[in-house]
C-alpha positions as CSV (number, residue, x, y, z in Angstrom):
1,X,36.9,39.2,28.4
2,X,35.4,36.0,29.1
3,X,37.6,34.6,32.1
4,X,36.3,32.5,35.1
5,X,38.5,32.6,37.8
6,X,38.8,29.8,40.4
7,X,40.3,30.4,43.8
8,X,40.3,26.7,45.9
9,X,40.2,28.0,49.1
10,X,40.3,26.4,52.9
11,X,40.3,29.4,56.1
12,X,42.1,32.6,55.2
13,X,39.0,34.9,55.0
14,X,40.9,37.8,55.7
15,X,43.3,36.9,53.1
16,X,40.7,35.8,50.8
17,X,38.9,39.5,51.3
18,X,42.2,40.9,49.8
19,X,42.1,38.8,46.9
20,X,38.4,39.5,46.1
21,X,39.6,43.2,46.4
22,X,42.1,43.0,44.2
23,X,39.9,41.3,41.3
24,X,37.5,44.1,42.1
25,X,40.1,46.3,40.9
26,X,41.2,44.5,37.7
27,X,41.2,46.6,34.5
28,X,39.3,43.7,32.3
29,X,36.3,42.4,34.9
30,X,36.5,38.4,34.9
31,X,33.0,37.1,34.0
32,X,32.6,34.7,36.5
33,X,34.5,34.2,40.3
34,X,33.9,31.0,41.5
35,X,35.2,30.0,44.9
36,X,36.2,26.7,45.7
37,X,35.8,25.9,49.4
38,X,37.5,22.9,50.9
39,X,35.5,22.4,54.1
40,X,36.0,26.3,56.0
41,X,34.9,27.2,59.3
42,X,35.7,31.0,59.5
43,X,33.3,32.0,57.3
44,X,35.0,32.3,54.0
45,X,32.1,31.1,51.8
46,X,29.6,33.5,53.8
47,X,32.5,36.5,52.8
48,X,32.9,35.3,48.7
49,X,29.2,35.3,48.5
50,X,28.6,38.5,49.7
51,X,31.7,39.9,47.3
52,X,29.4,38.3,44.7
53,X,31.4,35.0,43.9
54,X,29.9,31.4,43.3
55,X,30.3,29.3,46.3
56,X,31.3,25.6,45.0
57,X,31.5,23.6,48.6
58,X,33.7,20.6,48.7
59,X,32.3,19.6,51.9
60,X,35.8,18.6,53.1
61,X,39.4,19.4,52.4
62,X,39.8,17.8,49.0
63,X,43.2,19.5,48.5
64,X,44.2,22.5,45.7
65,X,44.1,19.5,42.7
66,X,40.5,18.3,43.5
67,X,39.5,21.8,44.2
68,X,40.6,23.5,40.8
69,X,39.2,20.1,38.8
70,X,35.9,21.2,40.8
71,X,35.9,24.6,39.3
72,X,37.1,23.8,35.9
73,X,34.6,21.4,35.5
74,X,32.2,24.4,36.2
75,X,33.7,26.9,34.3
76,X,32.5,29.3,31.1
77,X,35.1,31.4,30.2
78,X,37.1,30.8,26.9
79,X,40.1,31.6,29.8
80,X,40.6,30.2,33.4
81,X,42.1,32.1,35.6
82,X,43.9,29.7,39.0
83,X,45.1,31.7,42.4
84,X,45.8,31.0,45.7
85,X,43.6,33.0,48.0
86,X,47.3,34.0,49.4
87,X,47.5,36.1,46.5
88,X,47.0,39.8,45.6
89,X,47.0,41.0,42.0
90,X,48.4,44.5,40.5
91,X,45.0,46.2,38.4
92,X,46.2,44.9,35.3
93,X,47.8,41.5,35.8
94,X,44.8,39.3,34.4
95,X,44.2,42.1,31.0
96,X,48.4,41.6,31.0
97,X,48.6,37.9,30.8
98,X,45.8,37.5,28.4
99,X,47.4,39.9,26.1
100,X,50.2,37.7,25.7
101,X,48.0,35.0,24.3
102,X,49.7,32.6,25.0
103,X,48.5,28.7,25.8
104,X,49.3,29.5,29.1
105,X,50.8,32.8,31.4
106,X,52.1,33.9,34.9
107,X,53.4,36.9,36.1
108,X,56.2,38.1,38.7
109,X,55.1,36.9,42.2
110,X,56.6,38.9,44.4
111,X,57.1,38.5,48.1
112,X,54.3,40.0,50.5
113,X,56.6,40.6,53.2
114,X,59.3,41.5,51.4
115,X,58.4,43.7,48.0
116,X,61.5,43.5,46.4
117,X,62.0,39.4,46.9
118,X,60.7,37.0,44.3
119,X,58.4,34.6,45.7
120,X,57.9,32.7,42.2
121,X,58.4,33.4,38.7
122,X,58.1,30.0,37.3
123,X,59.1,26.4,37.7
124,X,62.2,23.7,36.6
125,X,62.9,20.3,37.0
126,X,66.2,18.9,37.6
127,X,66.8,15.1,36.8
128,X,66.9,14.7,40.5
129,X,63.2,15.3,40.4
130,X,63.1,18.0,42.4
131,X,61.8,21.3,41.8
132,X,62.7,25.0,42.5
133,X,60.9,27.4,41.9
134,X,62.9,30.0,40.0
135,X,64.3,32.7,42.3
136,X,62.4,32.2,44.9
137,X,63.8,34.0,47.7
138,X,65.8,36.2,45.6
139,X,65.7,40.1,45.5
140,X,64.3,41.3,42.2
141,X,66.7,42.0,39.8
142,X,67.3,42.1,35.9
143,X,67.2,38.5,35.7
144,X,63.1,38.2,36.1
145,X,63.0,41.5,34.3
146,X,62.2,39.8,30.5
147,X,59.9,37.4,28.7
148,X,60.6,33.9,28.8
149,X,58.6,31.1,27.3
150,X,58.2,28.5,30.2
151,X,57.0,24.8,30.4
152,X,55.8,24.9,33.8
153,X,54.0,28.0,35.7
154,X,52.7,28.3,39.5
155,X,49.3,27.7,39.5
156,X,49.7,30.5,42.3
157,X,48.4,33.0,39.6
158,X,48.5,31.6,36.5
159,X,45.6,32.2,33.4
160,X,45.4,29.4,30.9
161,X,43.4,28.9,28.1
162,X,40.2,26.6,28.9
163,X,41.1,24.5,25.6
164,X,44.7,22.8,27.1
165,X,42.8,20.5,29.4
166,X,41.5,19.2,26.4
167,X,44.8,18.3,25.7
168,X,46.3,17.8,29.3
169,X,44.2,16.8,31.5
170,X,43.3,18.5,34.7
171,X,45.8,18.3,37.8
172,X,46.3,14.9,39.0
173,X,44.3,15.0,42.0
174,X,46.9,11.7,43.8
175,X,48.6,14.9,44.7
176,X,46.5,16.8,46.6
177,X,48.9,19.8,46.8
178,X,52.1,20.6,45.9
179,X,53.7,20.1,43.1
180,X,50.5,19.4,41.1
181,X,51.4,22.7,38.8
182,X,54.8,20.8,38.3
183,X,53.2,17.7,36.7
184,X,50.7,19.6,34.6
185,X,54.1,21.4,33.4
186,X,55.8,18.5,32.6
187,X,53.2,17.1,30.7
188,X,53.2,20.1,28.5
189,X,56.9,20.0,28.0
190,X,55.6,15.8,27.0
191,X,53.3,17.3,24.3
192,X,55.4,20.4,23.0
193,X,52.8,23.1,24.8
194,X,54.4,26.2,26.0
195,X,53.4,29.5,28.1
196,X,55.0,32.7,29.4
197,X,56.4,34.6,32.0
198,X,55.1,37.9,31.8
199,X,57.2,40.1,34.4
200,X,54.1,43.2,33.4
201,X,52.4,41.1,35.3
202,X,52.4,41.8,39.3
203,X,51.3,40.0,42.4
204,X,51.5,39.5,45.6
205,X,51.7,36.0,47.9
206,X,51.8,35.8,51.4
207,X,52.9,32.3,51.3
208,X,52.5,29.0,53.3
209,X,49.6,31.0,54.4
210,X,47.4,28.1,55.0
211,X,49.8,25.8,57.1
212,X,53.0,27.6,57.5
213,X,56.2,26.8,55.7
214,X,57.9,24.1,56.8
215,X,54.4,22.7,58.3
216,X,55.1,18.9,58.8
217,X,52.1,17.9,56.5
218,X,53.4,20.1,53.4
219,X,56.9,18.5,54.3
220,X,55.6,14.7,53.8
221,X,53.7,15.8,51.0
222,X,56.2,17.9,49.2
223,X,58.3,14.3,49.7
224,X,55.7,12.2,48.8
225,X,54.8,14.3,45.9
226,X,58.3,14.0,44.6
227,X,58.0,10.4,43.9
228,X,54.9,10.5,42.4
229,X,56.7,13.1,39.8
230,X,59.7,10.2,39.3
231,X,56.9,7.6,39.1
232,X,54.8,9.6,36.5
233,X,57.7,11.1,33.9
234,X,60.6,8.7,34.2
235,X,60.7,6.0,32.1
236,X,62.8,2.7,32.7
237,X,66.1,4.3,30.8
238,X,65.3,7.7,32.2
239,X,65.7,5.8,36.1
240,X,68.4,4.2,35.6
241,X,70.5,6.8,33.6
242,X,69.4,9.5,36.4
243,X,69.6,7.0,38.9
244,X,72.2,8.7,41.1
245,X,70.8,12.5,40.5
246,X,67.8,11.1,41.9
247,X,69.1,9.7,45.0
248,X,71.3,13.0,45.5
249,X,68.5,15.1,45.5
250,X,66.0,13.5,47.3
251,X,68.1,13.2,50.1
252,X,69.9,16.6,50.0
253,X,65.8,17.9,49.9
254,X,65.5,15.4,53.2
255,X,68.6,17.0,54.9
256,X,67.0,20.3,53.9
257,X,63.9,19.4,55.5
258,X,65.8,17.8,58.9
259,X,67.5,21.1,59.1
260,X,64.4,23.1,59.4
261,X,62.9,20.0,62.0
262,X,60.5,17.9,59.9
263,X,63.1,15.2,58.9
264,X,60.3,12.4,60.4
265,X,57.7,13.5,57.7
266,X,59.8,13.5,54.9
267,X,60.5,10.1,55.3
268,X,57.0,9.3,56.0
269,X,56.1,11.2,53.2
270,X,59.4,9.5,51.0
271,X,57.8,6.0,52.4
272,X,54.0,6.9,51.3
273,X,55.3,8.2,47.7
274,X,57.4,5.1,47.3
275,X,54.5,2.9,48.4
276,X,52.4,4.4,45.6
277,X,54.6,4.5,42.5
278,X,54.0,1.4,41.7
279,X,50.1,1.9,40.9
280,X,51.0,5.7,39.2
281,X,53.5,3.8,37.1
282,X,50.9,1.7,36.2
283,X,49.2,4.5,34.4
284,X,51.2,6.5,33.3
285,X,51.9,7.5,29.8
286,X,55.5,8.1,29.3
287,X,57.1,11.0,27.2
288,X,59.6,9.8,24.6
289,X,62.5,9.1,26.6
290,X,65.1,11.6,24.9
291,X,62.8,14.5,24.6
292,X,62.0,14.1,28.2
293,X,65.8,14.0,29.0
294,X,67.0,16.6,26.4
295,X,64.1,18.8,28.7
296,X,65.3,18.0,31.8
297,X,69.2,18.6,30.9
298,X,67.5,22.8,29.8
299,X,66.0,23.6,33.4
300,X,69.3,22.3,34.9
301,X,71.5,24.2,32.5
302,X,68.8,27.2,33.2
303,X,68.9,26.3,37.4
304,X,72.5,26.9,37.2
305,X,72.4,30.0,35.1
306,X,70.1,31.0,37.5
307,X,71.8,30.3,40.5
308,X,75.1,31.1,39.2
309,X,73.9,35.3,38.9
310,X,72.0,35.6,41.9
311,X,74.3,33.3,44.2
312,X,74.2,29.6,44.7
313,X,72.7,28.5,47.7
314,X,74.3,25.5,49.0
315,X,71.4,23.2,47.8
316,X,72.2,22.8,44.6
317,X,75.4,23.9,44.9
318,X,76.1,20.3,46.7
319,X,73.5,18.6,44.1
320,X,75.8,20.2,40.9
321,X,78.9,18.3,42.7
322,X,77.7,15.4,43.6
323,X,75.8,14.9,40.1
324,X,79.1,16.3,37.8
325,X,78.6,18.0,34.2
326,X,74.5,17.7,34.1
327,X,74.5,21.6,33.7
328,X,77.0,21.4,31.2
């Protein structure tokens, strides 16, 4: 099969080794590996060349949007192929997600740590703006046993067809990273494009490998990034019907983040995103406002489906109060 895969990449080589092992293995051999490397110093580039992978240096860290753009932009398979270097992949998850053939596919990420917890199946959006990732932190159970056709997929390990950024775009690269998968989804939902969750498919993420979770810096820009989502995909009506969901759930995400100690850079990142929305407003190109809503209103009914079988936690439990009937 003719797939490039593109792993952005920044430290980690002993994580990176397991991914490059893990392709090794793969049932369907991708035709090109090309590593994207955001400025290492513990000789990852040295270790993906001599597992036989193209070394494309970024000469600083660029961030996972620049990064992936990078290797996209150098790319010759008909598919593309995005993971974290985090990530390890059952033998047959890239043969499994191109079989589906769909526009674009991700598998069951499970938990390194912790084999029988979801780490990340696929993403929603409430009209809050934020996003959860669905059943993350949950144990595996029937729920994330079927198909689902998704708007927007982790780019943790996700295979797309090289044509849809043709039609999309590449990730927009104000983000940096986080939440850049997110806004590529969204953008499909804007266009009608849809992809998969294949559950076949199996990985592996060791997660917040890089900086750690709850790391201040993916705290402010998690909160930054959050704005820039309002600023990109809300439309005048859109704010000011959601108006209050918003302002629920960016602050019940900033009491989240003060609980874990990195209240101070979610506001700086809350004061950096609102700063820029002006300018990303500015170019935006706005779904049609009722789609975009009608959207919105299925991952919340779909959140709370979700939430409501595998136990709420008291994050949205509080937003679903606060904001009344939206998952009605």
């Amino acid at each position: 099969m003719s797939v490039t895969v593109i792993v952005p990449t920044w430290n980690r080589r002993d994580l990176l080794a397991r991914l490059l092992a893990s392709l090794e293995a793969q049932t369907e051999t991708p035709s090109e590996v090309l590593v994207v490397d955001n400025g290492s110093t513990d000789g990852a580039p040295e270790l993906a060349r001599a597992r036989g992978a193209r070394v494309i240096p970024m000469g600083r860290n660029a961030g996972f949007a620049a990064a992936v753009n990078r290797g996209v932009r150098e790319s010759r398979g008909a598919w593309i192929a995005v993971l974290n270097n985090d990530v390890e992949l059952a033998p047959a998850y890239l043969a499994t997600l191109r079989a589906a053939g769909a526009a674009f596919a991700t598998g069951k990420i499970l938990s390194a740590s912790r084999n029988s917890c979801i780490d990340g199946t696929f993403d929603v959006l409430c009209r809050g703006g934020v996003a959860w990732r669905a059943g993350e932190g949950r144990a595996d159970g029937p729920f994330f046993h079927s198909r689902r056709e998704i708007a927007s997929a982790p780019w943790t390990a996700i295979l797309l067809r090289a044509e849809i950024f043709d039609r999309i775009g590449l990730l927009q690269e104000s983000f940096e990273s986080y939440l850049e998968d997110v806004d590529f989804g969204a953008r499909c939902a804007a266009r009608g494009i849809t992809g998969l969750y294949v559950p076949e498919a199996v990985a592996w993420h060791h997660g917040s490998a890089t900086l750690g979770r709850w790391h201040p810096d993916m705290v402010r820009r998690l909160a930054r990034n959050q704005c820039y989502l309002v600023a990109l995909h809300y439309p005048r009506p859109l704010l000011v019907r959601h108006g209050w969901a918003i302002l629920v759930a960016q602050l019940l995400w900033g009491a989240v983040a003060a609980r874990h100690g990195t209240g101070f850079a979610w506001l700086h990142g809350k004061l950096e995103g609102l700063r820029h929305a002006r300018r990303l407003r500015s170019v935006a190109t706005f779904a049609e406002p009722e789609a975009f809503d009608s959207w919105l209103s299925q991952n919340e009914r779909l959140i709370h489906q979700i939430q409501q079988a595998t136990g709420f936690d008291w994050f949205w439990r509080l937003y679903f109060l606060f904001t009344g009937d939206g998952a009605e």
